[in-house]
C-alpha positions as CSV (number, residue, x, y, z in Angstrom):
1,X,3.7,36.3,9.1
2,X,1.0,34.3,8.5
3,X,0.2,30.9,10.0
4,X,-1.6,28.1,9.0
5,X,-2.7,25.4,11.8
6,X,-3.8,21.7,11.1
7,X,-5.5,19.2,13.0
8,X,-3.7,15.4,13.9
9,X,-6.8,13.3,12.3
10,X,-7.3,9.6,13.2
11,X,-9.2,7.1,10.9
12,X,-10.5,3.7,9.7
13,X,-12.4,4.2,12.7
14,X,-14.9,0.6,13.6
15,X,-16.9,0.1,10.5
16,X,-15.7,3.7,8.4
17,X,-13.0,2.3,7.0
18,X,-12.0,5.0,4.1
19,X,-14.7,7.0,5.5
20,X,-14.9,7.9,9.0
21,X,-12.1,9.8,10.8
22,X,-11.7,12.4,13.9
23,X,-9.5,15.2,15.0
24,X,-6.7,15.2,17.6
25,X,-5.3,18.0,19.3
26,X,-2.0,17.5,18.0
27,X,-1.3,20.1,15.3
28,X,0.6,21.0,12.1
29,X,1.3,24.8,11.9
30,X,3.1,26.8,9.1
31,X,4.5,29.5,8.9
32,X,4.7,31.8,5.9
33,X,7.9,34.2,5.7
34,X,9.4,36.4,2.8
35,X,9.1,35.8,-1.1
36,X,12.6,33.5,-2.3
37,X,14.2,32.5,-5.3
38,X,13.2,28.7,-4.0
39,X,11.2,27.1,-2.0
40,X,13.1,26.6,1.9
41,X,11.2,24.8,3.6
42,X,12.1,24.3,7.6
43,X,10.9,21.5,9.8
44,X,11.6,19.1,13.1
45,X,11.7,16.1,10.7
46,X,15.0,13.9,9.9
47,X,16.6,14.4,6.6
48,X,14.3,11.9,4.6
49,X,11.5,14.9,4.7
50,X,12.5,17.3,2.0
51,X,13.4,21.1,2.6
52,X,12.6,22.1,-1.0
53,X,10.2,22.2,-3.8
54,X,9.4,18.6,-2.7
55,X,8.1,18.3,0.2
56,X,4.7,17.4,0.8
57,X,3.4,20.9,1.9
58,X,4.7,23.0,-1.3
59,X,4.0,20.0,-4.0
60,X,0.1,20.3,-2.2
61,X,0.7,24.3,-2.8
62,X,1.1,23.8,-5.9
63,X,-1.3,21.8,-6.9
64,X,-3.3,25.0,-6.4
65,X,-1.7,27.9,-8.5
66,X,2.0,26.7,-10.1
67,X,2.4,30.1,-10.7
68,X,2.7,30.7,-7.0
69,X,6.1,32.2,-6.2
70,X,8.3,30.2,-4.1
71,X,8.5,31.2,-0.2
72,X,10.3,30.1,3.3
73,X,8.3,28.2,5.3
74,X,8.9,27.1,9.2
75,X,7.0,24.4,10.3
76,X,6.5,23.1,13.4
77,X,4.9,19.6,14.5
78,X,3.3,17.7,17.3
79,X,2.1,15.0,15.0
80,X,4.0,12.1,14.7
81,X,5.3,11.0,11.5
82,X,4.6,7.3,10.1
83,X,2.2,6.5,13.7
84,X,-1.2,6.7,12.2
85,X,-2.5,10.1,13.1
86,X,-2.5,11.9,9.7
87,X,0.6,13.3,9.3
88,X,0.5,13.3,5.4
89,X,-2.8,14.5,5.7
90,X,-2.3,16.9,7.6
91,X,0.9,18.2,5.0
92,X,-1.6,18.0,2.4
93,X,-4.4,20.1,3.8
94,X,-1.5,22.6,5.2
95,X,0.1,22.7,1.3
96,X,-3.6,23.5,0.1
97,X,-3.9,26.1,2.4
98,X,-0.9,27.6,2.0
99,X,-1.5,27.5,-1.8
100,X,-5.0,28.8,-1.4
101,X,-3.1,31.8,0.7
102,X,-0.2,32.5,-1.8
103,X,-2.3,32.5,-5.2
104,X,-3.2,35.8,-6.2
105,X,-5.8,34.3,-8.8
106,X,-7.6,31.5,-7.0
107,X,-9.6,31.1,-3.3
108,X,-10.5,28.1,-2.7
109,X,-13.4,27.0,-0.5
110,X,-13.4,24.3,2.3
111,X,-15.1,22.2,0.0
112,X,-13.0,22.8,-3.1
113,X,-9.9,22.5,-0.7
114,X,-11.2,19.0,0.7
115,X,-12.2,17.6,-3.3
116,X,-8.5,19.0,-4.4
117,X,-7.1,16.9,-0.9
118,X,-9.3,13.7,-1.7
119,X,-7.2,13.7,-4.7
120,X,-4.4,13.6,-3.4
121,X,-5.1,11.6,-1.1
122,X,-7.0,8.6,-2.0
123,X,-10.3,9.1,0.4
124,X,-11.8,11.1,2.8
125,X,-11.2,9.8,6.2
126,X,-7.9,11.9,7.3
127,X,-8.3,15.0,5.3
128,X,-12.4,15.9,5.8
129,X,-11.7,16.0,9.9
130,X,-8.1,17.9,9.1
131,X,-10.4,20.7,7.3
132,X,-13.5,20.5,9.1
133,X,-12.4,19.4,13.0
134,X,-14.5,17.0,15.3
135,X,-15.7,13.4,13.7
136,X,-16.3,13.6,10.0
137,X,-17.7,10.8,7.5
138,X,-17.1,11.6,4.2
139,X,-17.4,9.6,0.8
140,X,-18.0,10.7,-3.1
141,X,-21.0,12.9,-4.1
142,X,-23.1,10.5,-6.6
143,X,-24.6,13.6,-7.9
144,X,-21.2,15.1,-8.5
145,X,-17.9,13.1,-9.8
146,X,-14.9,14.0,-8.3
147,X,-16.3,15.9,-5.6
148,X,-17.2,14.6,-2.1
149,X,-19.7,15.1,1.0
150,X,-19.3,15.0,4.5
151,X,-20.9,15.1,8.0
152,X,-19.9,15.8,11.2
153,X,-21.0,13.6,14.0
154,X,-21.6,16.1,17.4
155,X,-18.6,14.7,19.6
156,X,-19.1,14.7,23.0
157,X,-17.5,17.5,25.3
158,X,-16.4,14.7,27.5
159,X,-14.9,12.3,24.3
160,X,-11.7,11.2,24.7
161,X,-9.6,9.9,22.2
162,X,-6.2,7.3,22.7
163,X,-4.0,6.5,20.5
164,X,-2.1,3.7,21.0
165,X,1.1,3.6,19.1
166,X,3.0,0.3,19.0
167,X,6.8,0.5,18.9
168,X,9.6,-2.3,18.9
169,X,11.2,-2.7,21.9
170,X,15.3,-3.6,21.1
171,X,16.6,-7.0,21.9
């Protein structure tokens, strides 16, 4: 079966808000199993995250080629959901991919896939490092409308990344 593996991405990093984001080693990986009649889609999530033709990851899919026929899926996550670490971002580049895999009539490139994901998405900063790994800026292509550039910032072997994720303590 094949698998598709996503980055965590963090961003609004200092002064790139909307534009400057980073990769985590936290990942989002997919798995694609036999042809269905409908989409099943299976994940770690609670029952708000759909298991069907909704869910993020197929609704990204098919954005690429409708036509696509409709698959299981088993996904598995190390990326917290609603924390700030690109969960939805990472769905969306996974649906893409997966979309980009199923079609029989399209093949995306990374820079197609991140133009289609910017869409989606609103701005660069969580998808471009979720496609491209490492520290990415990205904003739109003046030349171009609609599409979008990036650069990768050389990170440090020795970076290290926290996260600090706030939660409410009961009383």
């Amino acid at each position: 079966m094949p698998e598709i593996i996503v980055p965590a991405t963090s961003a609004n990093m200092g002064p790139g808000f909307d534009s400057l984001g980073l990769a985590v080693n936290l990942y989002l990986k997919v798995r694609i199993s036999k042809q269905s009649d409908q989409w099943i889609v299976h994940h770690p999530f609670d029952k708000r995250v759909p298991t069907d033709e909704k869910n993020m990851i197929v609704l990204s899919a098919l954005t690429v080629d409708a036509s696509i026929q409709p698959h299981e899926i088993f996904v598995e996550s190390e990326i917290p959901l609603a924390r700030g670490l690109g969960s939805s971002s990472s769905a969306i580049i996974a649906g893409l991919m997966l979309g980009n895999e199923l079609s029989e009539s399209i093949n995306l490139s990374k820079q197609q896939i991140l133009d289609r994901a910017v869409k989606i998405e609103g701005h660069p900063d969580n998808v471009s490092p979720a496609i491209f790994g490492g520290i990415v800026v990205g904003g739109p292509d003046p030349q171009k409308k609609g599409n979008f550039l990036t650069y990768q910032i050389d990170t440090p072997d020795d970076y290290l990344p926290i996260a600090v994720i706030p939660y409410r303590i009961a009383n």
